[in-house]
VEXMIDREN-912564 format. One record per residue: residue in three letters; x, y, z of N, C-alpha, C in turn. Coordinates in steps of 0.1 Angstrom, whole numbers, padded with zeros to 4 digits, always signed. Example, Ala and Ser with C-alpha at 12.3 -4.5 7.8 and 13.67 -1.06 7.14 Angstrom:
BEGIN
ALA+0132-0057+0078+0123-0045+0078+0132-0033+0078 SER+0128-0022+0071+0137-0011+0071+0129+0000+0079 
END
This chain:
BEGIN
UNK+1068+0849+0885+1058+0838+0882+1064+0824+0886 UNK+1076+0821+0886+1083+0809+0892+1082+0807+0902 UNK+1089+0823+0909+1086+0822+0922+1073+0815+0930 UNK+1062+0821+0922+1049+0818+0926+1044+0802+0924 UNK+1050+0796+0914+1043+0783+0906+1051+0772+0919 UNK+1071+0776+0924+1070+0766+0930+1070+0768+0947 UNK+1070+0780+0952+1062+0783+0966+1048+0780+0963 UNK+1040+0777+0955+1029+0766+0953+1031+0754+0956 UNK+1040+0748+0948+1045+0733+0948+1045+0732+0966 UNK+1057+0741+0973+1060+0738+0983+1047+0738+0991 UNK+1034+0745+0992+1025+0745+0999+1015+0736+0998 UNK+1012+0728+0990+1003+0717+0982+1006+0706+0987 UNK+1024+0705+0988+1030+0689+0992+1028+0682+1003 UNK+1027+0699+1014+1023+0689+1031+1009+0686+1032 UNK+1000+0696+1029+0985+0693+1031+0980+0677+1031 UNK+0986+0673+1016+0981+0658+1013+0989+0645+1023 UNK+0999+0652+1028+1005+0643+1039+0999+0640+1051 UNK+0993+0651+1053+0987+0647+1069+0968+0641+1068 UNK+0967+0643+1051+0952+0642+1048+0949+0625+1041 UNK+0950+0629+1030+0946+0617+1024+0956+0604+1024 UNK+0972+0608+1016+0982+0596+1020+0978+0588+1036 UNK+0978+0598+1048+0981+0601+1064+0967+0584+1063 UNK+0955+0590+1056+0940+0585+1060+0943+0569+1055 UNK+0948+0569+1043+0952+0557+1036+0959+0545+1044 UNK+0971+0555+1052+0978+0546+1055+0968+0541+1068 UNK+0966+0549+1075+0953+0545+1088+0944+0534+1085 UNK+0937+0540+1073+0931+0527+1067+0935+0512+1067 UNK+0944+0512+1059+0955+0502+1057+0959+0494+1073 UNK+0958+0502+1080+0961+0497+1096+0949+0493+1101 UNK+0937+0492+1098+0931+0492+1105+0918+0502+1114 UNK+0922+0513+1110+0917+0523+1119+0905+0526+1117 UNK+0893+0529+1128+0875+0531+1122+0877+0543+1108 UNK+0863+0541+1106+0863+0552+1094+0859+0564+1102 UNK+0853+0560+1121+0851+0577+1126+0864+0584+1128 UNK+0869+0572+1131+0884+0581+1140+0890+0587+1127 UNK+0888+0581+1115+0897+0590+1103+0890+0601+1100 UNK+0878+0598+1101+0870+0617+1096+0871+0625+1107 UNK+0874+0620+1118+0874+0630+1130+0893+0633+1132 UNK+0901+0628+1119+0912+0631+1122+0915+0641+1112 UNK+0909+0646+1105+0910+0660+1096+0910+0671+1110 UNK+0906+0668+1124+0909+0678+1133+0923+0682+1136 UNK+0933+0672+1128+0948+0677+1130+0952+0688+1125 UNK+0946+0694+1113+0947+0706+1104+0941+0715+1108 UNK+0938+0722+1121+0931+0729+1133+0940+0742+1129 UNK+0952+0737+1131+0965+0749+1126+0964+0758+1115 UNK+0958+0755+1102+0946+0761+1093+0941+0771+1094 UNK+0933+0766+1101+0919+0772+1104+0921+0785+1117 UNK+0937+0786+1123+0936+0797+1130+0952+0802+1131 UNK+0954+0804+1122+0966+0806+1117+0964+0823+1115 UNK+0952+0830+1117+0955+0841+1115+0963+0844+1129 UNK+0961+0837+1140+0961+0840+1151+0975+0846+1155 UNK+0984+0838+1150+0999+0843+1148+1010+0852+1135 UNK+1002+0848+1128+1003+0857+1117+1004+0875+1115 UNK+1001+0879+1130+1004+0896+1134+1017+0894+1134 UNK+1024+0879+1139+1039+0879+1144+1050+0880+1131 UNK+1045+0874+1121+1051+0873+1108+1052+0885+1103 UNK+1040+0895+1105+1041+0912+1099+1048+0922+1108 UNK+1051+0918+1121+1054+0929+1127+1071+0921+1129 UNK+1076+0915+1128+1085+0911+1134+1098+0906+1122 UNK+1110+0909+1121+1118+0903+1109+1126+0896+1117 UNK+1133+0884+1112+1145+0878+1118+1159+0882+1113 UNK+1168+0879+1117+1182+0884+1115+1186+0882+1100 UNK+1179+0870+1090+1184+0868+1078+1176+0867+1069 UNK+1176+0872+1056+1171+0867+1045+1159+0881+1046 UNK+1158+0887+1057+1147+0896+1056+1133+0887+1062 UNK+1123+0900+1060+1108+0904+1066+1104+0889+1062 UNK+1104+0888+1051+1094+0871+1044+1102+0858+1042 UNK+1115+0862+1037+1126+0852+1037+1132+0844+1049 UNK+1132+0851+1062+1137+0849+1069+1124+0833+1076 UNK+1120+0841+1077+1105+0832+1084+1097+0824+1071 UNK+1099+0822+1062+1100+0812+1055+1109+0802+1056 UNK+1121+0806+1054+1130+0795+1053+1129+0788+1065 UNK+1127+0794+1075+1128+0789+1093+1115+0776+1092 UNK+1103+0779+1083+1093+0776+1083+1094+0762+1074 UNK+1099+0761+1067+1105+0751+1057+1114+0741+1062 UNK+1125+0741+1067+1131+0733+1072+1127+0727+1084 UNK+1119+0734+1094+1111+0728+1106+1099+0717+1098 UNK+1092+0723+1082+1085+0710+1081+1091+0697+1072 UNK+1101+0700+1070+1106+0686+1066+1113+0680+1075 UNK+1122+0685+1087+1122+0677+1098+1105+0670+1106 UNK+1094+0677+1106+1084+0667+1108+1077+0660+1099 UNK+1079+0665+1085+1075+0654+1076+1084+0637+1079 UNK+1095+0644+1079+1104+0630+1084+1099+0622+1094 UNK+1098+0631+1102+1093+0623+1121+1083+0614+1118 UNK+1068+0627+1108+1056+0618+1108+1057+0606+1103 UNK+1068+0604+1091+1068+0589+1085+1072+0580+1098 UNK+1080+0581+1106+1086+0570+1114+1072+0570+1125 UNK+1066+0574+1123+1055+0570+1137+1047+0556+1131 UNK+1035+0551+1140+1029+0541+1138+1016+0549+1141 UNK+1008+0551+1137+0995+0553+1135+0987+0540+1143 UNK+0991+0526+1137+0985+0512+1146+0984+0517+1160 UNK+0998+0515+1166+1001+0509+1176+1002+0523+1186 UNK+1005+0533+1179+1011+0548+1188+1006+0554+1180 UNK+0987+0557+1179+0979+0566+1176+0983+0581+1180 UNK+0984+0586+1193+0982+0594+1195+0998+0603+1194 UNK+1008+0594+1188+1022+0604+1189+1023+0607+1172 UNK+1013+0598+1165+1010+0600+1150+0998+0616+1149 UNK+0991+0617+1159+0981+0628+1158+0995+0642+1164 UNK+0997+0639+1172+1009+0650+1175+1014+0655+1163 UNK+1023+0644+1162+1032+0651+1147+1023+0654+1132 UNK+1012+0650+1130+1002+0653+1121+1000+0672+1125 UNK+0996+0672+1137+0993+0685+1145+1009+0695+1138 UNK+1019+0683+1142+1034+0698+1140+1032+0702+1129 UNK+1031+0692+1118+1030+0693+1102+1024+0701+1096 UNK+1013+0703+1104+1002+0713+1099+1004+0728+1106 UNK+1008+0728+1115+1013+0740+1121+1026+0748+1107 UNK+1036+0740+1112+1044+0747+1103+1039+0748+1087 UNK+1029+0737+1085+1027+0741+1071+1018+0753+1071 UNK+1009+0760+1078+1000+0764+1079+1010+0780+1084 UNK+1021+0780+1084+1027+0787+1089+1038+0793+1077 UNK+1041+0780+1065+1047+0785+1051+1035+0795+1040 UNK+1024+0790+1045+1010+0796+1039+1011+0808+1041 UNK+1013+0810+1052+1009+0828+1057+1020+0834+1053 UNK+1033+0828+1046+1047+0839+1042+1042+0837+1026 UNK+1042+0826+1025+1043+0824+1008+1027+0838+1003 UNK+1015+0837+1011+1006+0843+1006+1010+0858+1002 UNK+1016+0861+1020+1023+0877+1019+1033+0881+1007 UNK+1039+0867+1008+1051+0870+0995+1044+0876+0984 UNK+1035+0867+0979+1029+0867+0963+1021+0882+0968 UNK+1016+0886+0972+1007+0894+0974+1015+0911+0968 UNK+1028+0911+0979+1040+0921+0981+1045+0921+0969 UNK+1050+0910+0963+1059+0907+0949+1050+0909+0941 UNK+1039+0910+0936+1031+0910+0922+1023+0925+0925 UNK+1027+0930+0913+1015+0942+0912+1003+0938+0912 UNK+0992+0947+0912+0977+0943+0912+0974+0936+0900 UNK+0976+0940+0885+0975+0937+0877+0979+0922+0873 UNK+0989+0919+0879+0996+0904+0880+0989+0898+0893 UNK+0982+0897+0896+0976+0892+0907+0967+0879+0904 UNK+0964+0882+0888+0954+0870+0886+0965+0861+0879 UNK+0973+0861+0872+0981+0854+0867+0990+0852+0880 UNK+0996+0857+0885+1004+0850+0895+0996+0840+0907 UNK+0984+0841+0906+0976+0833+0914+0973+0817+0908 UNK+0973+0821+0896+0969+0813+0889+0978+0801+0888 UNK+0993+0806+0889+1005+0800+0883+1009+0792+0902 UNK+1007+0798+0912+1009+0797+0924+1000+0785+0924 UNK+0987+0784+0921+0975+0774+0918+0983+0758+0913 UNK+0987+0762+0900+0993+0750+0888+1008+0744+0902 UNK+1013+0753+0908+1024+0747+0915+1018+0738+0929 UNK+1004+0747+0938+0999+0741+0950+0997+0723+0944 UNK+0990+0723+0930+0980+0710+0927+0987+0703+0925 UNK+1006+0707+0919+1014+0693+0920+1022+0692+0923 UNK+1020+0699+0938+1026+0692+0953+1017+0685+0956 UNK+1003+0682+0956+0996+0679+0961+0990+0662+0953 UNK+0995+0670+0937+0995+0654+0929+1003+0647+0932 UNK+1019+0652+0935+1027+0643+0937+1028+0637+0955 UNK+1022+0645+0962+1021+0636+0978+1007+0628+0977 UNK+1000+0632+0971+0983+0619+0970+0991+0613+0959 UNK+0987+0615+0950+0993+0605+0934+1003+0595+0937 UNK+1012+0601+0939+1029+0597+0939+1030+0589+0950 UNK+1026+0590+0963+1028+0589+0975+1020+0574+0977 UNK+1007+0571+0970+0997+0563+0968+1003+0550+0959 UNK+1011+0556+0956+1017+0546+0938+1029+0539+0952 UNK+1036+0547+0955+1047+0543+0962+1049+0536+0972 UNK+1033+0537+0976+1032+0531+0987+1029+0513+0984 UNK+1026+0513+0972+1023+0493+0968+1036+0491+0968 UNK+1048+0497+0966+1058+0492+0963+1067+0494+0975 UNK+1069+0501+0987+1077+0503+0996+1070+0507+1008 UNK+1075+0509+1020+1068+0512+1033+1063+0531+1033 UNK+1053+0526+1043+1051+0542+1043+1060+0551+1050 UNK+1071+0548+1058+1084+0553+1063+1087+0558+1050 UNK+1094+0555+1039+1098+0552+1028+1093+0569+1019 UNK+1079+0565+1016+1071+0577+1011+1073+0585+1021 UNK+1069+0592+1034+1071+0602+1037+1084+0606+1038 UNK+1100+0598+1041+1111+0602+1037+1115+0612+1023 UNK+1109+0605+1017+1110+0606+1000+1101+0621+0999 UNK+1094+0622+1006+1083+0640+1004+1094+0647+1004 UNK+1098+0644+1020+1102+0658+1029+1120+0657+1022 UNK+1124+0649+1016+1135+0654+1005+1129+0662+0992 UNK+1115+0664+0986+1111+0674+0978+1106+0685+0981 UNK+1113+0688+0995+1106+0702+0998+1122+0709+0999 UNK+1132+0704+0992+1144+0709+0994+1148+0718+0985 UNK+1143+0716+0968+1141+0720+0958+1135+0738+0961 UNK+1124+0739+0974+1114+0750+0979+1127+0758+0984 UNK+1138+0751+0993+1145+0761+1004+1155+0772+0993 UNK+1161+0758+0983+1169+0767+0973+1159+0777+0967 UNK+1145+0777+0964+1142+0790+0959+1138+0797+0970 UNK+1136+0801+0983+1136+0805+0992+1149+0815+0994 UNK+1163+0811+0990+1172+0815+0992+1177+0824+0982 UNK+1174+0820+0967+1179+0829+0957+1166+0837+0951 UNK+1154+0839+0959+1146+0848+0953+1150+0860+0960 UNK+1143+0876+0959+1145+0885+0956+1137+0885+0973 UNK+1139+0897+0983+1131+0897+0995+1120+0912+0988 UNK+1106+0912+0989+1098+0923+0984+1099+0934+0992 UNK+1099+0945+0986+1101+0959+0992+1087+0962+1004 UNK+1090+0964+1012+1085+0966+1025+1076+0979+1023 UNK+1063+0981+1024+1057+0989+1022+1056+0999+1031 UNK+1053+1014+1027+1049+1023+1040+1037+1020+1044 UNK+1039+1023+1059+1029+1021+1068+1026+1005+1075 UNK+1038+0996+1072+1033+0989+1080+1039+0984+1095 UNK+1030+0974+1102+1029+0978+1118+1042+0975+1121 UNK+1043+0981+1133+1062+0986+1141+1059+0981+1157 UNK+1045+0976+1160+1045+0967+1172+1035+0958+1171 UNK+1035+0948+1178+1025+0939+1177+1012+0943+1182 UNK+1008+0956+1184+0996+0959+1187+0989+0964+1175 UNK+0999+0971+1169+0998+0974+1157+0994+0962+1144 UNK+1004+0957+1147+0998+0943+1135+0989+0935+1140 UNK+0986+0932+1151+0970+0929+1152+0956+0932+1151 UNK+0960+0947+1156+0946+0955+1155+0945+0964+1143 UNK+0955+0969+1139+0952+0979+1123+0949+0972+1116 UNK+0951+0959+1110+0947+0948+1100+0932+0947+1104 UNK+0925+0942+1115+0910+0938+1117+0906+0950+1115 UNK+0908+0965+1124+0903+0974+1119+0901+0979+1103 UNK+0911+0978+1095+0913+0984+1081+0898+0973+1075 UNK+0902+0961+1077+0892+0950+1072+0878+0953+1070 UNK+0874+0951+1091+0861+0957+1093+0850+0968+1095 UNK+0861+0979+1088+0855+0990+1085+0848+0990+1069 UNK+0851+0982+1065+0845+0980+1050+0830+0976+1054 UNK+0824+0981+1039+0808+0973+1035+0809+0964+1034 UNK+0802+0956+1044+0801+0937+1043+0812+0929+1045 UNK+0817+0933+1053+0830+0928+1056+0827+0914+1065 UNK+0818+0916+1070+0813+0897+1077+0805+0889+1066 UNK+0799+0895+1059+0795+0889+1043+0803+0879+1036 UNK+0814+0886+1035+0822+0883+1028+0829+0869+1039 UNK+0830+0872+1048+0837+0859+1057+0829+0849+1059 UNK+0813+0855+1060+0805+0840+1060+0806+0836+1044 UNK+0804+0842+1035+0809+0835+1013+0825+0829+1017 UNK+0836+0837+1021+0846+0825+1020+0843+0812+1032 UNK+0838+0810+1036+0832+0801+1048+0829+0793+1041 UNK+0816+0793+1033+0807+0785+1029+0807+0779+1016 UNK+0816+0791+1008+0815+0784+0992+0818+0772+0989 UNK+0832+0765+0991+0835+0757+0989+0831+0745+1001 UNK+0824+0747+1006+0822+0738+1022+0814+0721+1014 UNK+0806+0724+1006+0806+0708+0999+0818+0701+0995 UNK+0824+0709+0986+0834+0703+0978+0847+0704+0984 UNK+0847+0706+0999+0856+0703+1006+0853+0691+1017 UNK+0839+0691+1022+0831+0673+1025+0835+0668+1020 UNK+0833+0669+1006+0832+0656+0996+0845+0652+0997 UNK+0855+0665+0997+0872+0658+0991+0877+0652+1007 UNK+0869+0653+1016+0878+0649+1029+0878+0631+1030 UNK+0868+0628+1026+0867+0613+1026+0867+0603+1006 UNK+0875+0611+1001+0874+0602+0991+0884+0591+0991 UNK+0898+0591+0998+0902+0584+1001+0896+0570+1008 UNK+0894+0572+1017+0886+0556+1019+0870+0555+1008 UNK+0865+0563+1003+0856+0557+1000+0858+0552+0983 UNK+0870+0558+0977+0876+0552+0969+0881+0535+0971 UNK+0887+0532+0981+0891+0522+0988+0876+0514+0990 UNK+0867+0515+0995+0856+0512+0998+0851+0504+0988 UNK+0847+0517+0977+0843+0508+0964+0851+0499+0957 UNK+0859+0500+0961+0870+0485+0957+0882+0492+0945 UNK+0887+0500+0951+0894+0502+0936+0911+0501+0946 UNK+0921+0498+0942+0937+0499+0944+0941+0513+0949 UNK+0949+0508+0952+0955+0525+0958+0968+0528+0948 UNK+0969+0515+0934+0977+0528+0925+0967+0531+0916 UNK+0953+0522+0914+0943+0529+0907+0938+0545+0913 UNK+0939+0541+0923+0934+0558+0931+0944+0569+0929 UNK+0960+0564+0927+0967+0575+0924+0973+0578+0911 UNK+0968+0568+0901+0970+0569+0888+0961+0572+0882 UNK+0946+0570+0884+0934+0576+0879+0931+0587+0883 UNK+0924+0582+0897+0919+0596+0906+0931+0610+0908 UNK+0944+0608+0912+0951+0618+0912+0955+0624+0896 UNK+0970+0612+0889+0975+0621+0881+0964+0619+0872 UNK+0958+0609+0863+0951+0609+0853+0938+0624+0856 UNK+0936+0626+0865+0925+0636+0867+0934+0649+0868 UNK+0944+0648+0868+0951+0662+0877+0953+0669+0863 UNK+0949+0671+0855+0948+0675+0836+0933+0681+0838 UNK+0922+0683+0851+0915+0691+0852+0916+0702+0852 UNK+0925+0696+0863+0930+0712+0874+0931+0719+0869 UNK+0945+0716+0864+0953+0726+0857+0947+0733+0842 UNK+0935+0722+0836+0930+0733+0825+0920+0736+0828 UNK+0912+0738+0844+0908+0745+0848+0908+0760+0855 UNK+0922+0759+0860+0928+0774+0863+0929+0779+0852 UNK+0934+0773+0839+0935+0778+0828+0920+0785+0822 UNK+0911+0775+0818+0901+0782+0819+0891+0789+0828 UNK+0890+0790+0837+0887+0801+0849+0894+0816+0842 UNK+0908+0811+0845+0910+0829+0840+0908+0835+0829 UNK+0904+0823+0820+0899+0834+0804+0885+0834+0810 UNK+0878+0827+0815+0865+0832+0818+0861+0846+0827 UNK+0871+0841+0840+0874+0860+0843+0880+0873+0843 UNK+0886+0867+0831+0888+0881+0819+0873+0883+0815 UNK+0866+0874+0808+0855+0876+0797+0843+0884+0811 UNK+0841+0875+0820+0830+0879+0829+0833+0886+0841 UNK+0846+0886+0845+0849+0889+0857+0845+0883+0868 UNK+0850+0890+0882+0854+0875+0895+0841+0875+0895 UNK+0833+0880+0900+0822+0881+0907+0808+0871+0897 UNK+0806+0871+0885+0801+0863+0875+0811+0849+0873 UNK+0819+0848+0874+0828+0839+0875+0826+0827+0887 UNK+0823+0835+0896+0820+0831+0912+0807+0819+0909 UNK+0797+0826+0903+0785+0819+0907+0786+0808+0897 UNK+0794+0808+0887+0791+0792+0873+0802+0787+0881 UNK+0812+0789+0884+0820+0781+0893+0815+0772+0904 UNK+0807+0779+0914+0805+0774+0924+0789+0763+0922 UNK+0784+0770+0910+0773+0758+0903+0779+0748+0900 UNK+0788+0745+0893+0797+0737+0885+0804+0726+0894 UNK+0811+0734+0905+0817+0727+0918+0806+0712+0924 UNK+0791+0721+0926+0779+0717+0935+0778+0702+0923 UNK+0774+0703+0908+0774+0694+0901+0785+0684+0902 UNK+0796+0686+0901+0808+0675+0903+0808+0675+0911 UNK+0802+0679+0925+0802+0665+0939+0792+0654+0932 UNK+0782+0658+0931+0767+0650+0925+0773+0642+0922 UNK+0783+0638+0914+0791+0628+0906+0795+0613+0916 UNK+0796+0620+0923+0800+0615+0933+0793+0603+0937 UNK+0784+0605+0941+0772+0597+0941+0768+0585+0933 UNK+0770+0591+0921+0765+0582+0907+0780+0568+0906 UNK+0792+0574+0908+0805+0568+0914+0800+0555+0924 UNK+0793+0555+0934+0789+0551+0943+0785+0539+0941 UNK+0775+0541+0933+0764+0531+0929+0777+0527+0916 UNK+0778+0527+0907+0789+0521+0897+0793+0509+0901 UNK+0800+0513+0914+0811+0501+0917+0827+0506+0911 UNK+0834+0499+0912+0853+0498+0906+0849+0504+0896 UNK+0842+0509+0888+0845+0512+0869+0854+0526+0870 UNK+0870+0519+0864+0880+0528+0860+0877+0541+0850 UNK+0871+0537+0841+0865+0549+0831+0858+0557+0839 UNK+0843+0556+0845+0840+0565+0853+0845+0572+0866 UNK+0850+0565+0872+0861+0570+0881+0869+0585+0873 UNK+0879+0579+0864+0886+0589+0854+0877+0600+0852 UNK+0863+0598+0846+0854+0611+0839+0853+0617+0850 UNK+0845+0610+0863+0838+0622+0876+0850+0630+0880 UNK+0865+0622+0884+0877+0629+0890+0880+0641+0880 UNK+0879+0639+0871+0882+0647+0856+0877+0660+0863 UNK+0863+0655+0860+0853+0666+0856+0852+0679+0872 UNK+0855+0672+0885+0852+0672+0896+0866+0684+0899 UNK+0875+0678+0890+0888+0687+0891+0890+0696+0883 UNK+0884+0697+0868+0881+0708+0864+0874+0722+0871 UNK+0862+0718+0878+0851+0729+0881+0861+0732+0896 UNK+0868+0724+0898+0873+0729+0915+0886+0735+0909 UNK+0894+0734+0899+0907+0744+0893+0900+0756+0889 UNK+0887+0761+0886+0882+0769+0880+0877+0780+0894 UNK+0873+0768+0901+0868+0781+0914+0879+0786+0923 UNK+0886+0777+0925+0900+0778+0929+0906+0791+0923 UNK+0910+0790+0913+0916+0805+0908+0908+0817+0910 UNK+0894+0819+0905+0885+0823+0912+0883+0832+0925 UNK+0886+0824+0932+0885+0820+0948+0899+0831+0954 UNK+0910+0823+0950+0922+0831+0955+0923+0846+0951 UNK+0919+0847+0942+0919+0860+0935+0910+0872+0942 UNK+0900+0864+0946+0891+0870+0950+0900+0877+0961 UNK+0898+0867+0972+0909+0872+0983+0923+0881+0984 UNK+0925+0878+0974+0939+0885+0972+0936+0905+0971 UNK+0926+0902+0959+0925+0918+0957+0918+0923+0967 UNK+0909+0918+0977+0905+0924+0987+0914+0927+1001 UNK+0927+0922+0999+0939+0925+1009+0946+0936+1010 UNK+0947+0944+1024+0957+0957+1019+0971+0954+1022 UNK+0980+0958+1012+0998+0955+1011+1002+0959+1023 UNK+0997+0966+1035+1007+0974+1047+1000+0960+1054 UNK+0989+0950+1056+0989+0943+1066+0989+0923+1058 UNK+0993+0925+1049+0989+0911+1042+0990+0896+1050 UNK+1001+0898+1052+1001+0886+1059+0985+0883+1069 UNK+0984+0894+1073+0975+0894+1093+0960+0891+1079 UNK+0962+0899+1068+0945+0900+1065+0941+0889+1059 UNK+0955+0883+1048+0953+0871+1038+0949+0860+1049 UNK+0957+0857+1055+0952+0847+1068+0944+0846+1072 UNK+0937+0858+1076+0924+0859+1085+0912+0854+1069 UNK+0914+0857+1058+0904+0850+1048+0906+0839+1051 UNK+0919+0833+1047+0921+0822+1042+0920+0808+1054 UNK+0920+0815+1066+0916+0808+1079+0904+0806+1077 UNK+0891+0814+1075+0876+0810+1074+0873+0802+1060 UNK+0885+0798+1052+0883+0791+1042+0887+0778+1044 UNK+0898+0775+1056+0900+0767+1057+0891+0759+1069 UNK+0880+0767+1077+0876+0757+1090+0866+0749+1082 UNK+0860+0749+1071+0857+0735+1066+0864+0727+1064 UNK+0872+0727+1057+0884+0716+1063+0886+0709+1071 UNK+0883+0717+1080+0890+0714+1098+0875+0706+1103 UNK+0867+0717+1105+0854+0717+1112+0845+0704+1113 UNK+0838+0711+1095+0831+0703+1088+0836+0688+1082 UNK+0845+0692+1083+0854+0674+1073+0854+0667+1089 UNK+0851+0671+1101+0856+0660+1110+0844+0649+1112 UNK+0831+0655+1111+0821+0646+1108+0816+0636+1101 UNK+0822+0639+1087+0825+0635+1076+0822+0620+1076 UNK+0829+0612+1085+0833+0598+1086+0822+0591+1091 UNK+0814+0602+1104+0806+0599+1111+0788+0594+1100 UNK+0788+0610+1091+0783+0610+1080+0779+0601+1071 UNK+0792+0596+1064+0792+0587+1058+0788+0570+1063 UNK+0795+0567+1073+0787+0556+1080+0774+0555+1083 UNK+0768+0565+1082+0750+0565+1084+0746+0568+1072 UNK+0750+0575+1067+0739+0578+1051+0742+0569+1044 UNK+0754+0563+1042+0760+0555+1035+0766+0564+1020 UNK+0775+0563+1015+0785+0568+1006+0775+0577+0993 UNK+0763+0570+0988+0752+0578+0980+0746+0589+0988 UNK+0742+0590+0997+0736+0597+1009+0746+0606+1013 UNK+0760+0602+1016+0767+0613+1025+0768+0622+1010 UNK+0773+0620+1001+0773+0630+0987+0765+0641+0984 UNK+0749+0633+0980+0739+0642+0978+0738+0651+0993 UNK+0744+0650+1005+0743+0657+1012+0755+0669+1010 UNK+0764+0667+1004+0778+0673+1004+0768+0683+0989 UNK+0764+0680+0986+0762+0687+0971+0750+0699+0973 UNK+0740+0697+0986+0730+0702+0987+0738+0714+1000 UNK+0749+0708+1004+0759+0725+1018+0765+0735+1010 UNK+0765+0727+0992+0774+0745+0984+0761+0751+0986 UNK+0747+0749+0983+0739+0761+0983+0737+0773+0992 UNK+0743+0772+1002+0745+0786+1011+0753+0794+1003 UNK+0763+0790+1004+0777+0798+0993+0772+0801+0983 UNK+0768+0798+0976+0760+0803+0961+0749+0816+0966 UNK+0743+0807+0974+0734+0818+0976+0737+0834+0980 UNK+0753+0837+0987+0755+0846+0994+0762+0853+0986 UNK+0763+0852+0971+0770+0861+0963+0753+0871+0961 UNK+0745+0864+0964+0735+0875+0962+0738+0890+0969 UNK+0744+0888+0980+0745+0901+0989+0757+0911+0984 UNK+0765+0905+0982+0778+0916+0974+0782+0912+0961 UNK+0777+0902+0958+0783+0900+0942+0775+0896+0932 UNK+0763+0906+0932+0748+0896+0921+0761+0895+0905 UNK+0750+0885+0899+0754+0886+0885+0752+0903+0883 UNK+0763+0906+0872+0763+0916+0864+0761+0913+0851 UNK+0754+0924+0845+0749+0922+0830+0762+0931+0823 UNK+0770+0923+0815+0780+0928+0810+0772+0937+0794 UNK+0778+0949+0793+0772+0956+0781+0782+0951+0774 UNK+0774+0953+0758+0784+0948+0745+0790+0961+0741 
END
């Protein structure tokens, strides 16, 4: 469960580098609000990461073993470009700032697909909801400490400075990379790369509803991933500081999260995933709404604090949720090829849909772009109808 909580840490910390800190600092330079919503296209690496991910299952390197080896390789390649991306200029040399945004995300998008296989291979079934859980509590503070931390640090020192300072806390990840245990290698998995390509989609798509399920991870969270692609500047917008944004909005809110994975999983003990799914993903649709009301406010710190609160609660809740879901529908002989291939259709809103975003918001204007972000979870909601209606739990 350590294992799990800080190969979380280590996966949470780059995302926010190339996203929100990355947008801030753009901001801060100068840069349109299109070109920043259409620069969530750097995280492309995401969104098709299953693509190489046969390579990670079929293939070991000379050290550390099957997962260890290509982890560790995967880790130190992203803190050499976390390093790089700080010394670029986003101003002046846009397009060698989009490059190394691009490497960042590769390799990080590349520690995802080991750390996922890891937890998957290491935890029995039964530990799958708690180890997810705890993997969860580690992603959100990497993530608090590169938005939060990174935001705070930046009033006080250059943005060279903060990204230096990340890619030395991803060092903490290699030492546990090194003295964790490598997981026992299951029978039956692939011995060529024809094999780890095609027996993973086959095993998948031979299931009931198996494209069902890829358009529900597609779509569930596709609001509450809009909403989160542009709150950085529109935090900025409505006038608030950027250590108000990382002392309120990040850590002061980041006490959601985490007692929202917490409660998610006593909830799906009590209801299970599938009942769990639909008050979550209600709950999510509500804290965008918030969003909106934010809008109109103005700077008010207290509200700020309640929407982020509350906004981070219902998203720690689906989140646990969410991974869980995917996890138990993976089979142990192809994990890496299959977790990826979910977690790629979870991520092209991210990618996709967030590149618009900027475009969006400059025409609706910041009330408008919201209630539109709140009215795209309703597909996702809607599509548990097909494989996951409510169940009526007997007493």
């Amino acid at each position: 469960m350590l294992v799990a909580f800080i190969m979380g840490f280590a996966c949470g910390l780059p995302l926010r580098l190339t996203m929100g800190v990355l947008q801030a600092w753009m901001k801060e330079d100068g840069v349109s609000l299109t070109v920043i919503g259409l620069f969530s296209l750097v995280q492309i690496p995401y969104a098709w990461k299953f693509l190489w991910a046969p390579v990670l299952d079929c293939y070991t390197l000379p050290f550390l073993g099957r997962r260890r080896g290509w982890l560790l390789s995967a880790q130190i390649a992203l803190i050499a470009a976390i390093a790089c991306l700080g010394l670029s200029d986003p101003k002046n040399h846009f397009n060698i700032t989009v490059i190394l945004a691009i490497i960042v995300a590769f390799f990080s998008a590349t520690q995802d697909i080991v750390v996922d296989a890891y937890r998957r291979e290491d935890l029995a079934d039964e530990e799958l909801g708690l180890g997810s859980s705890m993997y969860m509590y580690g992603y959100q503070l990497g993530t608090l400490l590169a938005y939060g931390g990174g935001l705070i640090m930046a009033d006080y020192m250059t943005w060279t400075s903060v990204y230096m300072i990340m890619s030395a806390c991803m060092l903490p990840c290699i030492l546990t990379t090194l003295l964790c245990p490598e997981p026992v290698i299951p029978d039956g998995t692939p011995k060529t790369i024809k094999q780890a390509v095609f027996d993973p989609l086959s095993d998948y798509f031979r299931r009931s509803g198996a494209l069902w399920v890829l358009a529900f991870i597609f779509f569930y969270k596709i609001g509450d991933t809009m909403a989160g692609a542009m709150t950085t500047p529109f935090y900025l917008d409505v006038g608030f500081s950027k250590s108000q944004i990382g002392a309120v909005a990040k850590i002061f809110g980041a006490w959601g999260i985490f007692a929202g994975a917490f409660v998610g999983g006593l909830i799906m003990l009590r209801l299970g995933i599938n009942n769990s799914l639909w008050i979550f993903g209600i709950l999510q649709a509500v804290s965008t709404a918030c969003f909106a009301i934010l809008a109109v406010s103005g700077p008010n710190a207290a509200l700020l604090a309640g929407v982020v609160s509350f906004e981070n609660l219902t998203s720690g809740m689906g989140s646990a949720a969410f991974i869980a879901f995917m996890a138990s529908i993976t089979n142990k002989r192809f994990t890496a090829t299959q977790y990826a291939l979910l977690t790629s259709f979870m991520a092209f809103p991210r990618v996709v849909a967030s590149a618009p975003t900027g475009i969006l918001a400059k025409g609706l204007g910041w009330e408008g772009f919201y209630i539109l972000c709140t009215l795209a979870a309703i597909p996702g909601i809607l599509l548990l109808l097909k494989f996951a209606p409510w169940e009526i739990k007997k007493a």
